[in-house]
MARZAGU-632487 format. One line per 10 residues: number of its first residue (from 1); for each residue x, y, z of C-alpha. Coordinates in steps of 0.1 Angstrom, whole numbers, plus 5000, padded with zeros to 4 digits. Example, Ala and Ser with C-alpha at 12.3 -4.5 7.8 and 13.67 -1.06 7.14 Angstrom:
% residues 2
1) 5123/4955/5078; 5137/4989/5071
% end
This chain:
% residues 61
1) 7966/6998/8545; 7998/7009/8563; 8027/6995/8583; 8033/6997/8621; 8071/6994/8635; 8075/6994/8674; 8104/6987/8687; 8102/6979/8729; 8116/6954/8751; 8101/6915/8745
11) 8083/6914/8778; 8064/6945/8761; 8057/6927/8728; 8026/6912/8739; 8009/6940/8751; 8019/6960/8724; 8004/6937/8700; 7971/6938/8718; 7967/6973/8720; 7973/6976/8681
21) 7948/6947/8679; 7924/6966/8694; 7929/6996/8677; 7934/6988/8642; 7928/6956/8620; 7962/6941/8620; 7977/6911/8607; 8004/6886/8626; 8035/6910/8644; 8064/6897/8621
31) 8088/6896/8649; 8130/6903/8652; 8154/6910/8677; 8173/6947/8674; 8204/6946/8657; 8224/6953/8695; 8197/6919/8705; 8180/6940/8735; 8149/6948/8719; 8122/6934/8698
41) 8111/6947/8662; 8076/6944/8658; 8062/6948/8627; 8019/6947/8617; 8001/6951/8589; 7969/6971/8597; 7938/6988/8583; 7919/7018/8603; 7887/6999/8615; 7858/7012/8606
51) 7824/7022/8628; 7809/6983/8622; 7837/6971/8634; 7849/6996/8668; 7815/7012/8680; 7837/7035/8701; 7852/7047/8668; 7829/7077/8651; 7846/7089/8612; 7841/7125/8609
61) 7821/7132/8582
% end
């Protein structure tokens, strides 16, 4: 399990957090505003999916 920080504009933050959805198993974005307010701070917990769960993902062996 790792951590995922992406920091883009909020009319990004959805589309961010589908694309990471798709790609990984992730938990809720916790979500903040950048410290100069003109960003967002996404923030997922995520797990590589395996080949059960994304058939377009092969491991090597």
């Amino acid at each position: 399990m790792f951590e995922i920080r992406v920091i883009c504009t909020q009319d990004d933050a959805e589309r961010v957090s589908t694309a990471l959805a798709a790609a990984f198993d992730t938990g809720p974005a916790r979500q903040y505003s950048t410290r100069d307010g003109k960003r967002t701070r996404l923030y997922f917990t995520a797990d590589h999916r395996d080949s059960s769960t994304n058939p377009n993902h092969t491991e090597s062996e």
